[in-house]
N, CA, C and O atoms as a GROMACS GRO file, in nm:
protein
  564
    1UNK      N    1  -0.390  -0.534  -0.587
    1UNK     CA    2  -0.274  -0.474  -0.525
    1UNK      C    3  -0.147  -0.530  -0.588
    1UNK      O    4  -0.148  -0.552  -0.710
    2UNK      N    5  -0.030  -0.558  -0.510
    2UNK     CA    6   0.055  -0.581  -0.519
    2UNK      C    7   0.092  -0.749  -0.607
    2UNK      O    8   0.178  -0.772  -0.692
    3UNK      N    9   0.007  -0.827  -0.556
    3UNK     CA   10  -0.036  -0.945  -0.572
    3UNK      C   11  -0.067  -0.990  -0.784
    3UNK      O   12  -0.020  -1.066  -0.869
    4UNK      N   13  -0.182  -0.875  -0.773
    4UNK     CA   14  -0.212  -0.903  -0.947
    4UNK      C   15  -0.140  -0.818  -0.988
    4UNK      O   16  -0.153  -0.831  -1.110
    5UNK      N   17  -0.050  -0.711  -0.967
    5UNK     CA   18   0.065  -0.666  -1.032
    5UNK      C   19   0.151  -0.750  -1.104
    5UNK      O   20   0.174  -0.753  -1.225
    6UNK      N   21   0.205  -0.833  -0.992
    6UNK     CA   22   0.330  -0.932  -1.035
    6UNK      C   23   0.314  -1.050  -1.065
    6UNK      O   24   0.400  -1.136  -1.087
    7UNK      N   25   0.130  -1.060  -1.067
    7UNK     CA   26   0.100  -1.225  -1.154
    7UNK      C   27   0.036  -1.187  -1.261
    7UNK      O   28   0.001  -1.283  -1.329
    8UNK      N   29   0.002  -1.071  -1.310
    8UNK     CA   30  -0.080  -1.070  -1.394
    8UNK      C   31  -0.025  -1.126  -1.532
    8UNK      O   32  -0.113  -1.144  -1.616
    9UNK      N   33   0.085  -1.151  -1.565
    9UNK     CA   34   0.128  -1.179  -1.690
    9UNK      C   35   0.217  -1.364  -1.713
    9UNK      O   36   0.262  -1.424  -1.810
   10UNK      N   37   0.201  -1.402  -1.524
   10UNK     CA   38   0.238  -1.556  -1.538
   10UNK      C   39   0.133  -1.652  -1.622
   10UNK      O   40   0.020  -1.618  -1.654
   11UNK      N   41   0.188  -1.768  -1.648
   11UNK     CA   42   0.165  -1.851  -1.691
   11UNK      C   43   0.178  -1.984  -1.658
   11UNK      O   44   0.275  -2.054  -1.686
   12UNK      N   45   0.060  -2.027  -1.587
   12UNK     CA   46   0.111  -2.161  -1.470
   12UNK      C   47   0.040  -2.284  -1.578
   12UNK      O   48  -0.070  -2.304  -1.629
   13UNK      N   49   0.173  -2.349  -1.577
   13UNK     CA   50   0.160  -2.475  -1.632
   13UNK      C   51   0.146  -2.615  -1.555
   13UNK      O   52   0.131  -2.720  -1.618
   14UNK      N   53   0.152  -2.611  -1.426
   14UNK     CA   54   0.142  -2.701  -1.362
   14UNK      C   55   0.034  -2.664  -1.225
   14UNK      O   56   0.021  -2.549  -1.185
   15UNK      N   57  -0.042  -2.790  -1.158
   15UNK     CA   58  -0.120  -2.774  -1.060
   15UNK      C   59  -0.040  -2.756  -0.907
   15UNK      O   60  -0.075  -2.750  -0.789
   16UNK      N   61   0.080  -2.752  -0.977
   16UNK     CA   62   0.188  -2.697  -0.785
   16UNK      C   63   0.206  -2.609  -0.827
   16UNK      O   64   0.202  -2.544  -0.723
   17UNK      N   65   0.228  -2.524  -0.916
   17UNK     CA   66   0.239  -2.397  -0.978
   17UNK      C   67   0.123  -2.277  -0.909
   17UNK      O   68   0.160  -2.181  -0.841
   18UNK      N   69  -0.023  -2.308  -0.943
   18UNK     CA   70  -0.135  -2.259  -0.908
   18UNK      C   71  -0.131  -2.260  -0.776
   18UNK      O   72  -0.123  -2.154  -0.715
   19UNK      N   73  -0.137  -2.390  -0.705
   19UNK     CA   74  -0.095  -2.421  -0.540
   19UNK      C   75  -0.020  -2.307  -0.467
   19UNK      O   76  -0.060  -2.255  -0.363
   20UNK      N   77   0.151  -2.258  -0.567
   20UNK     CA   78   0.180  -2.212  -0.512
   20UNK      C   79   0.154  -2.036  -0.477
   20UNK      O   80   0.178  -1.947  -0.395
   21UNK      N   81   0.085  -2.069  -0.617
   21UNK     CA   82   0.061  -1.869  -0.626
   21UNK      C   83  -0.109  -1.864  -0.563
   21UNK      O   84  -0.164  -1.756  -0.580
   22UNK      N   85  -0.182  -1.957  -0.502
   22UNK     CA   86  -0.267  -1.941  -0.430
   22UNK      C   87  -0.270  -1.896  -0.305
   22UNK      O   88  -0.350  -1.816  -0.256
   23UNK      N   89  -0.106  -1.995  -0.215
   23UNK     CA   90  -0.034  -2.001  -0.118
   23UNK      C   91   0.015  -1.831  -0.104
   23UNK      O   92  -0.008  -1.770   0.000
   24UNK      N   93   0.077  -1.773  -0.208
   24UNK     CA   94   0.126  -1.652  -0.216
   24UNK      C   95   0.005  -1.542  -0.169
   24UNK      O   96   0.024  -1.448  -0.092
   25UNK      N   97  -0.104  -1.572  -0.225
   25UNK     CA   98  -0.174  -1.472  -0.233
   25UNK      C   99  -0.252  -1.501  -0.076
   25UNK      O  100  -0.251  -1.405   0.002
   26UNK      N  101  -0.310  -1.611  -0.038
   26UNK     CA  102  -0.382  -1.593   0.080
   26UNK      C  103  -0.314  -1.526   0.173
   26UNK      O  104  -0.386  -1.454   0.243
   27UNK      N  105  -0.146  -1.523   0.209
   27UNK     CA  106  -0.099  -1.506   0.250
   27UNK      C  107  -0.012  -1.393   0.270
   27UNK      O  108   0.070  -1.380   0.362
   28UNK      N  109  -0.039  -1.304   0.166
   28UNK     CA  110  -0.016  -1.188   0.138
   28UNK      C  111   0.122  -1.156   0.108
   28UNK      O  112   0.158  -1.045   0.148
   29UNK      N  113   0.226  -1.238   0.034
   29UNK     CA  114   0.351  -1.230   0.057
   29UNK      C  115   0.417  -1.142  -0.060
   29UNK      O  116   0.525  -1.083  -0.062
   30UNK      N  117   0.324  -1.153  -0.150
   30UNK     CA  118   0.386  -1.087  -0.241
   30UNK      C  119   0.353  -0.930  -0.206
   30UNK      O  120   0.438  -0.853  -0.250
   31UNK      N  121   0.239  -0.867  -0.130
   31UNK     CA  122   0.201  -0.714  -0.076
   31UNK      C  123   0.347  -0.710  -0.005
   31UNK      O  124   0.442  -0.660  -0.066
   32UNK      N  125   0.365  -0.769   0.136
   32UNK     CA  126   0.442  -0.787   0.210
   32UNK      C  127   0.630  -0.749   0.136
   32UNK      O  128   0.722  -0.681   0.180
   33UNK      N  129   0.614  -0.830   0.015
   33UNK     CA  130   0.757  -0.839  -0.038
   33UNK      C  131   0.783  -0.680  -0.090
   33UNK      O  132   0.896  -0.633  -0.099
   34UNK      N  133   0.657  -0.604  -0.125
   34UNK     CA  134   0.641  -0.515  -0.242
   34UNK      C  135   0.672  -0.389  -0.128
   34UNK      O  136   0.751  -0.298  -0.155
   35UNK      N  137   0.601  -0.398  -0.003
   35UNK     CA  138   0.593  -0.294   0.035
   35UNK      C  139   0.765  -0.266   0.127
   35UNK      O  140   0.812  -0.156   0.155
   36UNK      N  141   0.818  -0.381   0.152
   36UNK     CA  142   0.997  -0.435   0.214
   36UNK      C  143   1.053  -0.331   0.127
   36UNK      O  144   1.117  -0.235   0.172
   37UNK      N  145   1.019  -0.358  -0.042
   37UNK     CA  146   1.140  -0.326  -0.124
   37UNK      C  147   1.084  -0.164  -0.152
   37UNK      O  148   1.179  -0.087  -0.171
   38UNK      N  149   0.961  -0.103  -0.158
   38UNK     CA  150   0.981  -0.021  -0.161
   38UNK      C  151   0.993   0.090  -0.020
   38UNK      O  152   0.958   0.208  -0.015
   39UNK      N  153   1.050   0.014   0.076
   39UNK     CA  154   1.056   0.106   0.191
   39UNK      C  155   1.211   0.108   0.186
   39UNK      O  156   1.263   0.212   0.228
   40UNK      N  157   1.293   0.008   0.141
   40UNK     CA  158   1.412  -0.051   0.106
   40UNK      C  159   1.479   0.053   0.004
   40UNK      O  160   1.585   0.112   0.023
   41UNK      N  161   1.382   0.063  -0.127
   41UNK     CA  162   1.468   0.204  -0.167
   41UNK      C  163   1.393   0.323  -0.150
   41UNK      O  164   1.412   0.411  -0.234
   42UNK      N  165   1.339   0.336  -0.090
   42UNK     CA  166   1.306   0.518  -0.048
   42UNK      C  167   1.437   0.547   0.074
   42UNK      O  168   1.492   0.655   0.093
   43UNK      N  169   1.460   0.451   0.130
   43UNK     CA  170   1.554   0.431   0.257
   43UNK      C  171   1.672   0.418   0.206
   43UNK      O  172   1.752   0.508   0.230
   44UNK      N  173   1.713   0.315   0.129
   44UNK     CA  174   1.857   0.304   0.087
   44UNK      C  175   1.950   0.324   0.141
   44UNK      O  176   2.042   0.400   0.112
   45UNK      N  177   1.926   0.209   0.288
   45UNK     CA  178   2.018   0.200   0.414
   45UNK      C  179   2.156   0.117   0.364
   45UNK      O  180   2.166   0.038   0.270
   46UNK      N  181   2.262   0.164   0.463
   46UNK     CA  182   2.379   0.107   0.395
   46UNK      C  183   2.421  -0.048   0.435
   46UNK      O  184   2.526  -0.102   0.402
   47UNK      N  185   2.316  -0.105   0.511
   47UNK     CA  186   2.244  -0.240   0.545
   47UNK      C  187   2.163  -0.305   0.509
   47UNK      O  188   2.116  -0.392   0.584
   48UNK      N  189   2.118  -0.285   0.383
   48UNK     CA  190   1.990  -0.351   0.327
   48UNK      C  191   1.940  -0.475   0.467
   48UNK      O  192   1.837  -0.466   0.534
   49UNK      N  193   2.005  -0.539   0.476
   49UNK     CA  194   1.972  -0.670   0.492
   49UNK      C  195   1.929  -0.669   0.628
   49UNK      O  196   1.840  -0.749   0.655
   50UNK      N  197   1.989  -0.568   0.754
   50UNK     CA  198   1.968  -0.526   0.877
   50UNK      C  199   1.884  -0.447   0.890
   50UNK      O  200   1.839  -0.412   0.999
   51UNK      N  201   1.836  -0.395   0.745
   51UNK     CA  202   1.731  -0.262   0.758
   51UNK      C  203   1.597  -0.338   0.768
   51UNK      O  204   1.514  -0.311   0.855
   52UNK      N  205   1.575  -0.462   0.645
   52UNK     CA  206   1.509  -0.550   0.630
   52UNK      C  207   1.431  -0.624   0.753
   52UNK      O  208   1.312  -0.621   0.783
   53UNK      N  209   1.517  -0.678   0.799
   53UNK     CA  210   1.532  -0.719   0.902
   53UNK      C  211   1.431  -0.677   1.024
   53UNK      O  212   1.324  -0.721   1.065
   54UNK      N  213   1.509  -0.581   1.058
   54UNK     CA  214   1.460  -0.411   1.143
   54UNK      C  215   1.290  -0.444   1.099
   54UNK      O  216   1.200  -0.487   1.171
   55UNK      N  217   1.289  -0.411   0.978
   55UNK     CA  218   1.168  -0.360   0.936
   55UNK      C  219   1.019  -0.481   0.986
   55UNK      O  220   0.920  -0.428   1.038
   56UNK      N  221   1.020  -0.611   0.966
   56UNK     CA  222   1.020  -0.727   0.966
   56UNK      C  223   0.979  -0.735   1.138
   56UNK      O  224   0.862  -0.763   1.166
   57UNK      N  225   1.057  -0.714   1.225
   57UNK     CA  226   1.092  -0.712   1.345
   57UNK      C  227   0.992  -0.569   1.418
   57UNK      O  228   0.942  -0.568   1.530
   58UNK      N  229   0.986  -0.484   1.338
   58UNK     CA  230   0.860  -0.374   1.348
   58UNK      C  231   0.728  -0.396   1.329
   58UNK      O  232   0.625  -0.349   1.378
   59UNK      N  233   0.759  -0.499   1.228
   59UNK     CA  234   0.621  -0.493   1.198
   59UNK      C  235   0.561  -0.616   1.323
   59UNK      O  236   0.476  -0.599   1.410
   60UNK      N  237   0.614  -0.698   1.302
   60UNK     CA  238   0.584  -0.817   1.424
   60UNK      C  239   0.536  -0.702   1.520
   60UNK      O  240   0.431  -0.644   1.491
   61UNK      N  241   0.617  -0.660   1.649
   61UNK     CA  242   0.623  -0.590   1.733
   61UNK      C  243   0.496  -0.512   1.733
   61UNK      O  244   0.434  -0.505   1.839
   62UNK      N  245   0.436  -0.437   1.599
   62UNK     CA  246   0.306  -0.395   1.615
   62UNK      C  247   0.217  -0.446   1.623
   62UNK      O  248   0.128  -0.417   1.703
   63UNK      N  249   0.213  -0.540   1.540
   63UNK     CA  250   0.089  -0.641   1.549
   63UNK      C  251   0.056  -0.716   1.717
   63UNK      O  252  -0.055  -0.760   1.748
   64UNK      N  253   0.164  -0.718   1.800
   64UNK     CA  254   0.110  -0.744   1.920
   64UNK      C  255   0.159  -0.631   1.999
   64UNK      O  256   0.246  -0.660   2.082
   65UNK      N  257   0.124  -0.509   1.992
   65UNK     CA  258   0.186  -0.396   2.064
   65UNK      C  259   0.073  -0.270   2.009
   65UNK      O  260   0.018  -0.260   1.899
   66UNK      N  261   0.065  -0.195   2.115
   66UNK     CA  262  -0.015  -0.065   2.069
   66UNK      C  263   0.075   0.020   1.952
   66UNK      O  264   0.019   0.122   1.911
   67UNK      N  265   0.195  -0.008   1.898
   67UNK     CA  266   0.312   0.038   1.861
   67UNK      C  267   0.270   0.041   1.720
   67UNK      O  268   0.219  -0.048   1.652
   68UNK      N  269   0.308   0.184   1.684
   68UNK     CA  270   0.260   0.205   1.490
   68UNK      C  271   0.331   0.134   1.457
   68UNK      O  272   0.438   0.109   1.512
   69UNK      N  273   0.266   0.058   1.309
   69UNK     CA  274   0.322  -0.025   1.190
   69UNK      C  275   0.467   0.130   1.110
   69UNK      O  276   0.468   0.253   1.119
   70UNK      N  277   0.553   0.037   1.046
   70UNK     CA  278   0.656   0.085   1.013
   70UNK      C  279   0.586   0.191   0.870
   70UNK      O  280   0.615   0.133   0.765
   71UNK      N  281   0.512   0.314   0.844
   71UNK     CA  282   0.507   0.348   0.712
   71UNK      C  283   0.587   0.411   0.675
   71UNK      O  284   0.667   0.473   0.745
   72UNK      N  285   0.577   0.405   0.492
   72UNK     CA  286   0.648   0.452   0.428
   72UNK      C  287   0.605   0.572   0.385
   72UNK      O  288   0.697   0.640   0.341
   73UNK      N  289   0.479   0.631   0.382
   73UNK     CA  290   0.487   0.797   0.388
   73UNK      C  291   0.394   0.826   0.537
   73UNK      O  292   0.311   0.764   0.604
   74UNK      N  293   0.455   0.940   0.539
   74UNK     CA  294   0.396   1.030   0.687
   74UNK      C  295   0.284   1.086   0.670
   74UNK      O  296   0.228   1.056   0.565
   75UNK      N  297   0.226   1.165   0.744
   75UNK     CA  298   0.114   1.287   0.710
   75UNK      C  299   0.169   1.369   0.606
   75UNK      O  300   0.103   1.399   0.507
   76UNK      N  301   0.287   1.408   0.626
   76UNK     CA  302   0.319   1.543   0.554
   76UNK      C  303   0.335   1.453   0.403
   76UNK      O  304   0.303   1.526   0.310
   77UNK      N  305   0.364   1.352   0.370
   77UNK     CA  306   0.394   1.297   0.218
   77UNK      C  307   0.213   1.292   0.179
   77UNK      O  308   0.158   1.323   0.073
   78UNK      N  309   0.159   1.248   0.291
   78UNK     CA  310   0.017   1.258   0.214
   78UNK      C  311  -0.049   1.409   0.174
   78UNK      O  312  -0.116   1.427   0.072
   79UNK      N  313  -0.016   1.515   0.277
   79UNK     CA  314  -0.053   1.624   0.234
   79UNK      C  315   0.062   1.670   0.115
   79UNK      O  316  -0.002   1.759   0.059
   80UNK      N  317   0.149   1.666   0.066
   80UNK     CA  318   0.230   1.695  -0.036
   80UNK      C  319   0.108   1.593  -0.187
   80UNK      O  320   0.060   1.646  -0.288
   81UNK      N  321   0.099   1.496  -0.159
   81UNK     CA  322   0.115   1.412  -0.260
   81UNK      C  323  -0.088   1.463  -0.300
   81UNK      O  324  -0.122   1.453  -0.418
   82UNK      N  325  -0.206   1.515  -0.189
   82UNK     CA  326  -0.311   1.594  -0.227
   82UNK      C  327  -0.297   1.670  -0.284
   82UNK      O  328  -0.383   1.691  -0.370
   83UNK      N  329  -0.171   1.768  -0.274
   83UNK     CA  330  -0.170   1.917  -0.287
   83UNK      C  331  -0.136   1.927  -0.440
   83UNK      O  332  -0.190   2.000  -0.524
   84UNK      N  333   0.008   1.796  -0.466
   84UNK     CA  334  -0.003   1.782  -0.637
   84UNK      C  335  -0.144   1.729  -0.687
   84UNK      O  336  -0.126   1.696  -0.804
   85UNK      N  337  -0.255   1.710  -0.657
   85UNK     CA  338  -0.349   1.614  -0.714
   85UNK      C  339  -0.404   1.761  -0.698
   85UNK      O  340  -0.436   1.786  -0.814
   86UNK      N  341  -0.434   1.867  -0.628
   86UNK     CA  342  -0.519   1.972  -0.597
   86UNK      C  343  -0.380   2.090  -0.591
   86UNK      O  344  -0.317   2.128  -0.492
   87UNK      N  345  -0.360   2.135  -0.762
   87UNK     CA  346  -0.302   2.232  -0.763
   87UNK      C  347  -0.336   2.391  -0.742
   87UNK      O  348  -0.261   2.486  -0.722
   88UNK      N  349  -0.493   2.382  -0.757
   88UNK     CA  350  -0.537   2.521  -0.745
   88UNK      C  351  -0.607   2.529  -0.618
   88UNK      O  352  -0.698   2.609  -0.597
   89UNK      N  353  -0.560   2.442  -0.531
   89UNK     CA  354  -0.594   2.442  -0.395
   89UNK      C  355  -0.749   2.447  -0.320
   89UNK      O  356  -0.768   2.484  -0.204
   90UNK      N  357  -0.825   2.413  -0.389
   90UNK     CA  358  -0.952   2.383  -0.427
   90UNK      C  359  -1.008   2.373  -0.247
   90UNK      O  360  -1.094   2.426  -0.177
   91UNK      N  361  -0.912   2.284  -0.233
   91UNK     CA  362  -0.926   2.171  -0.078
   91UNK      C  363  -1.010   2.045  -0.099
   91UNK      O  364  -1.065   1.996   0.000
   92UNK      N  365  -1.019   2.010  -0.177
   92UNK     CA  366  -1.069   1.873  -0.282
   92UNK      C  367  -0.991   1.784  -0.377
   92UNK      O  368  -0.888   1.830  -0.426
   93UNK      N  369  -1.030   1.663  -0.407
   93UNK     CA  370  -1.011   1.623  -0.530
   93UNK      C  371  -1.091   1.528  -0.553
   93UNK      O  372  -1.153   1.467  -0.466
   94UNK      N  373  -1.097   1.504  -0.696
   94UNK     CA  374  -1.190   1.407  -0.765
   94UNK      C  375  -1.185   1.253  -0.730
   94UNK      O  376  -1.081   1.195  -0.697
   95UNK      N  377  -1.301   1.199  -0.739
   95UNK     CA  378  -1.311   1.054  -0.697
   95UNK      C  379  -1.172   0.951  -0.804
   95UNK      O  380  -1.084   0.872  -0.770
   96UNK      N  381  -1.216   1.006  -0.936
   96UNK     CA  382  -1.073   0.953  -1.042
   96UNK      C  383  -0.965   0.972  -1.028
   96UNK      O  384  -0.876   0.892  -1.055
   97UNK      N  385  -0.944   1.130  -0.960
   97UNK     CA  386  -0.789   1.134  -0.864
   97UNK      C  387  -0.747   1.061  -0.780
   97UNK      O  388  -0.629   1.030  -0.766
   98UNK      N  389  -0.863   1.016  -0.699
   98UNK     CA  390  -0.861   0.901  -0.549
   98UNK      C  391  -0.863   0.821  -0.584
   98UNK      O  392  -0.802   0.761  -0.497
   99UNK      N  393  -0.888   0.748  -0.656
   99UNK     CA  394  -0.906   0.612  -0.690
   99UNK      C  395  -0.714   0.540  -0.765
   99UNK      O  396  -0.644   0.439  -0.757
  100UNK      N  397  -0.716   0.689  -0.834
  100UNK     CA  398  -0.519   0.682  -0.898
  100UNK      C  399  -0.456   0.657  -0.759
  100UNK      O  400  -0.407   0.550  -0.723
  101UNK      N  401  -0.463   0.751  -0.699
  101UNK     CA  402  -0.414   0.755  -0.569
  101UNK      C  403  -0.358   0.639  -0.495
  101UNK      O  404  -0.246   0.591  -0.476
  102UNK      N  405  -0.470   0.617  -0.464
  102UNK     CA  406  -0.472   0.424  -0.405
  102UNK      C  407  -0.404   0.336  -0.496
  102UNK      O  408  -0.305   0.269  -0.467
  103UNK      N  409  -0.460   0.339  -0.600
  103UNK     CA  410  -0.398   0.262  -0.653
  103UNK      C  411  -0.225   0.280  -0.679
  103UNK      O  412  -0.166   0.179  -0.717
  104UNK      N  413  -0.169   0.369  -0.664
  104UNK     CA  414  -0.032   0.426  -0.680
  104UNK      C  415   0.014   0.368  -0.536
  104UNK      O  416   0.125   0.319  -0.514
  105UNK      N  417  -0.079   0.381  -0.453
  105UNK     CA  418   0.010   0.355  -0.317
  105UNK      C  419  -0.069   0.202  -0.284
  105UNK      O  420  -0.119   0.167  -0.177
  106UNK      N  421  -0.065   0.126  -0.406
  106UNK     CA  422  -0.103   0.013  -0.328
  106UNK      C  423  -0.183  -0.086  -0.227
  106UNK      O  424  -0.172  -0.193  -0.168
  107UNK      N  425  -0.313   0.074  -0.259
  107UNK     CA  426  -0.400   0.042  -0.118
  107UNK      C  427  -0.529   0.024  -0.198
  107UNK      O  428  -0.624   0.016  -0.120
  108UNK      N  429  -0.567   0.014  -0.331
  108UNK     CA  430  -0.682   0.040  -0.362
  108UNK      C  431  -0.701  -0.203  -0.431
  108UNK      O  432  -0.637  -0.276  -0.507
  109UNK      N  433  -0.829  -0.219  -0.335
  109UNK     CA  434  -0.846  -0.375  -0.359
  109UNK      C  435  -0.845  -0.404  -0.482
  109UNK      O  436  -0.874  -0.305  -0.550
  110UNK      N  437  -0.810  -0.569  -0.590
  110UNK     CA  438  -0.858  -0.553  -0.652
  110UNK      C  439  -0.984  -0.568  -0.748
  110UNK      O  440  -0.994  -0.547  -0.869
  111UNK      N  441  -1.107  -0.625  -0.623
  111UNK     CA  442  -1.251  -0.579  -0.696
  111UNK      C  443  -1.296  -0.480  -0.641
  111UNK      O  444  -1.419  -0.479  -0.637
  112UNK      N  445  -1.231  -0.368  -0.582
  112UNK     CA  446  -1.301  -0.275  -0.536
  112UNK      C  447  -1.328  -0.142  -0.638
  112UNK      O  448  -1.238  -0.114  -0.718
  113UNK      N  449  -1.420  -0.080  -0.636
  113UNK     CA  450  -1.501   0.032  -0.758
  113UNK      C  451  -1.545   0.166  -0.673
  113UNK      O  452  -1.637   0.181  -0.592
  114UNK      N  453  -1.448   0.254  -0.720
  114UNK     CA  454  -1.479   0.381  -0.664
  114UNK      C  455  -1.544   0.450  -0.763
  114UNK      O  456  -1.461   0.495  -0.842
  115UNK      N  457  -1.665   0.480  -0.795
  115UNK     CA  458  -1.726   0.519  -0.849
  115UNK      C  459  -1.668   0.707  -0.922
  115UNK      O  460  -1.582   0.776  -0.868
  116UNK      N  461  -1.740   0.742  -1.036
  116UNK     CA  462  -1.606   0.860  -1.102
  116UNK      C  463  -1.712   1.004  -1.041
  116UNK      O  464  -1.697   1.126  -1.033
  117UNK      N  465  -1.821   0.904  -1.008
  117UNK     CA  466  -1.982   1.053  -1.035
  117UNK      C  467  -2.012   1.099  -0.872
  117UNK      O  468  -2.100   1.177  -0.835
  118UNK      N  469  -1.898   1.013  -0.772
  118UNK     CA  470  -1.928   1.033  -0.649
  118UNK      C  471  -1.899   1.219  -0.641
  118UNK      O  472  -1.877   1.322  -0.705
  119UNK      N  473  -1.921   1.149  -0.488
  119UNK     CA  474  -1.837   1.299  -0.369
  119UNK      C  475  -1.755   1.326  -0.377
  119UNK      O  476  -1.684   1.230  -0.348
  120UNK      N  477  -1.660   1.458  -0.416
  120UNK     CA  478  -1.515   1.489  -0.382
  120UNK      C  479  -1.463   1.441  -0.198
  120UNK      O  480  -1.526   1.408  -0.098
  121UNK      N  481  -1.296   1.465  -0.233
  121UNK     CA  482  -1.270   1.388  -0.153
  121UNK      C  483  -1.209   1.506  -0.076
  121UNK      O  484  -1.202   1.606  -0.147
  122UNK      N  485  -1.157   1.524   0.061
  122UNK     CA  486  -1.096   1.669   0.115
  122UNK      C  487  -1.028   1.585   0.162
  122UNK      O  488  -1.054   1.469   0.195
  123UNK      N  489  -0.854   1.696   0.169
  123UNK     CA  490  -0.767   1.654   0.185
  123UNK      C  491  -0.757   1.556   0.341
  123UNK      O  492  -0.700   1.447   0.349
  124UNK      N  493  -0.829   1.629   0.457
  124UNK     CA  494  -0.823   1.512   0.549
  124UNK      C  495  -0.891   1.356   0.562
  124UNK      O  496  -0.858   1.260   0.632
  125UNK      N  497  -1.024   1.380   0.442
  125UNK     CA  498  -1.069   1.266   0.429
  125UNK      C  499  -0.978   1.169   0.370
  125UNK      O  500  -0.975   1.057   0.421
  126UNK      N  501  -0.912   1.193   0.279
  126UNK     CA  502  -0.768   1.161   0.191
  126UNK      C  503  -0.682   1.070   0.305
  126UNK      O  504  -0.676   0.947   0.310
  127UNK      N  505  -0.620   1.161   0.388
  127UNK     CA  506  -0.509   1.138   0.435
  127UNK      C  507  -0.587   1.043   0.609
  127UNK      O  508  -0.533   0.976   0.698
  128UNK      N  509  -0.687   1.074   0.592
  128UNK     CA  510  -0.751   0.969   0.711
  128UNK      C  511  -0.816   0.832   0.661
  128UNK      O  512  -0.844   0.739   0.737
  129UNK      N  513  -0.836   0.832   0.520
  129UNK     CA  514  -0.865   0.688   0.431
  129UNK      C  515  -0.731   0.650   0.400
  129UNK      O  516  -0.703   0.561   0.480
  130UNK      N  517  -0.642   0.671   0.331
  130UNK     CA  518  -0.538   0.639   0.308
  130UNK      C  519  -0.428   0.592   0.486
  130UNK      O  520  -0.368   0.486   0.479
  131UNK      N  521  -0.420   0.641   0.567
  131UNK     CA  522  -0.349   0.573   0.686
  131UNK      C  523  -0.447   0.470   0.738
  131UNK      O  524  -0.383   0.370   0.771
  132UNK      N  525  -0.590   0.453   0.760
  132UNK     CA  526  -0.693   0.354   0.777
  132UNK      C  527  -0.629   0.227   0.689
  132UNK      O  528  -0.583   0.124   0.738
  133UNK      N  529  -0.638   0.262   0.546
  133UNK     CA  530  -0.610   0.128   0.441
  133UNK      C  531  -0.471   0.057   0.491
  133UNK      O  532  -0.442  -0.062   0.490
  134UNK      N  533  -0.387   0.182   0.538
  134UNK     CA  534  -0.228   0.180   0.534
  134UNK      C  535  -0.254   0.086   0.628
  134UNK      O  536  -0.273  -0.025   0.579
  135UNK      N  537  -0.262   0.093   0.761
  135UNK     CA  538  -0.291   0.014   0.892
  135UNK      C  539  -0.376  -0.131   0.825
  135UNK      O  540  -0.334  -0.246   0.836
  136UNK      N  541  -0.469  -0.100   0.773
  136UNK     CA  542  -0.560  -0.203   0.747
  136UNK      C  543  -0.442  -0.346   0.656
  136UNK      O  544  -0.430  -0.466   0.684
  137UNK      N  545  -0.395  -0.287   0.579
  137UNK     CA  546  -0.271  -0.360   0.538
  137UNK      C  547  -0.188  -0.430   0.563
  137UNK      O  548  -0.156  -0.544   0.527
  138UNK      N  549  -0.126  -0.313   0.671
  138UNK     CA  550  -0.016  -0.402   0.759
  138UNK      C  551  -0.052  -0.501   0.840
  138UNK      O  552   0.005  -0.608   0.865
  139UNK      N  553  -0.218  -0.424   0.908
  139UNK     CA  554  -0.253  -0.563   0.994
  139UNK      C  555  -0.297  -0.716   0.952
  139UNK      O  556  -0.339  -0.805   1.025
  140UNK      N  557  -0.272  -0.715   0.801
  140UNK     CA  558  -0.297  -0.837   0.773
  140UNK      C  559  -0.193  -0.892   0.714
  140UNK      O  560  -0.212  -0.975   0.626
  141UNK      N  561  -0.055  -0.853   0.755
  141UNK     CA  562   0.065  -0.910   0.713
  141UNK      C  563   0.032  -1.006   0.850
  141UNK      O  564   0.110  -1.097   0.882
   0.00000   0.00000   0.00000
């Protein structure tokens, strides 16, 4: 995810170095930081810092509350974002489409293997795996 995105190209020269990007990762801060900034500019509130904040303060609030986590796309962005993946409206798409997918939105693990020779995927299976992961995510901020 988010995590071997933005380490994949460090270079730790020291054993507090490793410490600390171990610290980062159990802890999920760098997902956490990734998913702030991109809710930060899809939003591009004239408060960054109160929006932040806000956001932060949502997410807490769900985690001990029946109360949805703060996302950054809706149903309707997931059915938009199938419908480009399934232009001839098929009502499907390919496991290699799904697998981009996730990975575009940050949700796909990284030893996890979606196989290319599986099952197609239909758009509600899509958009009911993808808010599952979404949730699954947040609840481990």
């Amino acid at each position: 995810m988010a995590f071997e995105f933005l380490t994949s190209r460090l270079v730790l020269t020291s054993a507090q170095e490793q410490e600390a990007l171990l610290y980062l990762e159990k802890h999920r801060v760098l997902d956490l930081l990734v998913h702030l900034t991109s809710s930060l500019l899809f939003n591009r509130p004239d408060k960054p810092r109160d929006f932040l904040l806000n956001m932060l303060a949502r997410i807490k609030i769900a985690k001990i509350t029946a109360v949805d986590f703060p996302y950054l796309m809706d149903d309707s962005n997931l059915v938009s974002m199938f419908e480009i993946m399934d232009p001839t409206n098929q009502g499907f798409i390919t496991p290699i489409q799904y697998r981009e997918a996730l990975k575009n939105l940050g949700l796909l693990g990284p030893d996890e293997v979606i196989g290319e020779d599986g099952e197609v995927i239909t758009r509600d299976e899509f958009r009911n795996d993808v808010n599952r992961r979404t949730l699954q995510m947040w609840s481990a901020f």
